[in-house]
FIZA-720213 format. One line per field, with one value per residue (C-alpha): residue number from 1; x, y, z. Coordinates in Angstrom, 2 decimals, padded with zeros to 5 digits. Example, Ala and Ser with C-alpha at 12.3 -4.5 7.8 and 13.67 -1.06 7.14 Angstrom:
residues 2
n	1,2
east	012.30,013.67
north	-004.50,-001.06
up	007.80,007.14
END
This chain:
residues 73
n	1,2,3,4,5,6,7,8,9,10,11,12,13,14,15,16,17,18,19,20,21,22,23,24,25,26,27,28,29,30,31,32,33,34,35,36,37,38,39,40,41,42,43,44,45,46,47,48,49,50,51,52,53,54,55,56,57,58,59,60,61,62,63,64,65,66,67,68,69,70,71,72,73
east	000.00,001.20,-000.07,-001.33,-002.11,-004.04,-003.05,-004.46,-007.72,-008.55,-010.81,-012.21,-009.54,-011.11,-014.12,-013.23,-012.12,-015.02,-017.51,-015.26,-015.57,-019.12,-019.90,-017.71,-019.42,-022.81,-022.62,-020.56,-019.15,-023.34,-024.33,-022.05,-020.71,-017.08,-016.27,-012.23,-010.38,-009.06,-012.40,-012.89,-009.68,-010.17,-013.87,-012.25,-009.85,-012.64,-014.68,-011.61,-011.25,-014.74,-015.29,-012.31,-013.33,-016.63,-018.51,-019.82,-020.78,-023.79,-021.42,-018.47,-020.77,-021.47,-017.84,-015.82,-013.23,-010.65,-012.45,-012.84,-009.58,-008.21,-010.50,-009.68,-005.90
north	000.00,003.64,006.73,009.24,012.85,015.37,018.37,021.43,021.96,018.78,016.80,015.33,012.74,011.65,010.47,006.55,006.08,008.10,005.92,002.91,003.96,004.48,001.26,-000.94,000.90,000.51,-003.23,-004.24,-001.99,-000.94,-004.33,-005.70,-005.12,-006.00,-007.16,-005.95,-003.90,-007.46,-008.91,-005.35,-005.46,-009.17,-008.33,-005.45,-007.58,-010.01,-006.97,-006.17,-009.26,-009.51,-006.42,-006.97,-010.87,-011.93,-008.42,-007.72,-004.54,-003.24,-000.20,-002.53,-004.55,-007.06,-008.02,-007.81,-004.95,-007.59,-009.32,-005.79,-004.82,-008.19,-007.81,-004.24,-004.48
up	000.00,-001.23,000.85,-001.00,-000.41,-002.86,-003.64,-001.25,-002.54,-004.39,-002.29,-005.19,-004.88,-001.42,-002.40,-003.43,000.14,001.62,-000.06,000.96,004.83,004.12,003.10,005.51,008.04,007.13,005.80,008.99,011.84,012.86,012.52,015.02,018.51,018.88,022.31,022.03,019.23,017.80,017.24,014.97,013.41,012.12,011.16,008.96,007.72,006.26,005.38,003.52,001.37,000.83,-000.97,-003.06,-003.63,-003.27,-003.29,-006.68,-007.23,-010.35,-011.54,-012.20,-014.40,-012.05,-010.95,-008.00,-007.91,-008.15,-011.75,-012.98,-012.57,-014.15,-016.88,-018.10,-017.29
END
């Protein structure tokens, strides 16, 4: 993973992650209580690979980020 910072005035570039945040938190952090910080840390881990895997998604015609990024590389 590379960190990345826009340039001053170019939020524009935040909102992939923003939307990414969004989601985790609505399709898993509120639907949960997490007894210690490890129990959240591996649920975000699965969270993780499941939106990259298994987590297919209408405006990426139906793939997973991980088949539509194969398939247009």
């Amino acid at each position: 993973m590379t960190h990345s910072m826009s340039r001053v005035g170019r939020c524009i570039d935040n909102g992939p992650i923003e939307s990414f945040w969004g989601t985790l938190k609505c399709e898993k952090y509120y639907l949960e209580k997490y007894e210690t910080f490890d129990d959240l840390e591996e649920a975000i881990d699965e969270y993780i690979h499941f939106y990259n895997h298994d987590r297919y998604q209408k405006r990426l015609n139906g793939l997973s980020p991980l088949e539509y990024r194969a398939k247009t590389a």
